[in-house]
N, C-alpha and C positions, 0 to 999 in steps of 0.2 A: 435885430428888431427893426422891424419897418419904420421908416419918420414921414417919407411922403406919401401921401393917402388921395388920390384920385376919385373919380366920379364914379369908376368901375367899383370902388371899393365899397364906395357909398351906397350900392346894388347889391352889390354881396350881403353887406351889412344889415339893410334893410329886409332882406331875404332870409336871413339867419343862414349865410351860406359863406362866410367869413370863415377861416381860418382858428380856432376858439385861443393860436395861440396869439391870433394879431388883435382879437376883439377888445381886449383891456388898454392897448395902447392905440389904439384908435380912438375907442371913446372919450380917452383921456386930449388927443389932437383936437379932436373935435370939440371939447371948450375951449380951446386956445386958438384956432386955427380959424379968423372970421370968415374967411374965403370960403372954407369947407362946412363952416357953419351954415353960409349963406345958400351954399349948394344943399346942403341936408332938407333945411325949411324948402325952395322950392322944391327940392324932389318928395315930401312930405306931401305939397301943398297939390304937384299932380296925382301921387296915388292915392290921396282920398279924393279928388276929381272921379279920377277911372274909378276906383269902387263905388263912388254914388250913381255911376250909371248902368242903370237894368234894363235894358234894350231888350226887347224881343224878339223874335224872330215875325215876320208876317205871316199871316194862314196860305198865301201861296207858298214859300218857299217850304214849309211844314208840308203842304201837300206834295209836293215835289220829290223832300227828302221819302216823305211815304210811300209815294210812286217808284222811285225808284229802288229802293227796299225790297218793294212785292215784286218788282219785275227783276230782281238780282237773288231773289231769296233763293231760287235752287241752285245758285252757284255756292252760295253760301253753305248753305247743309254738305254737298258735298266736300268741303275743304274740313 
């Protein structure tokens, strides 16, 4: 069983990309372990930063990608 749990772990974890055999003694570190506690909340605290932002693309670069689409498109059909 794992004891020391890193930032990488804390990614996985947050990912649901953990290990399911390490996930129970993780969770368990993580009320004891204030460090990793501390790291959890901020990494919480950036990925709902990054999901609250919806950025769109501008009408030039939109026209762009469209441009070059049409001007690629018979390469495309052929493949």
């Amino acid at each position: 069983m794992k004891t020391n749990f890193t930032l990488d772990d804390l990614l996985l974890h947050h990912y649901n990309e953990m290990p399911a055999e390490e996930v129970q003694a993780f969770e368990l570190c993580l009320q004891f372990d204030e460090t990793l506690g501390e790291q959890n909340a901020s990494l919480i605290q950036v990925k709902d930063l990054l999901d609250s932002q919806k950025d769109t693309p501008s009408d030039s670069s939109i026209r762009l990608i469209l441009d070059y689409n049409r001007q690629n498109s018979n390469e495309l059909e052929a493949i």
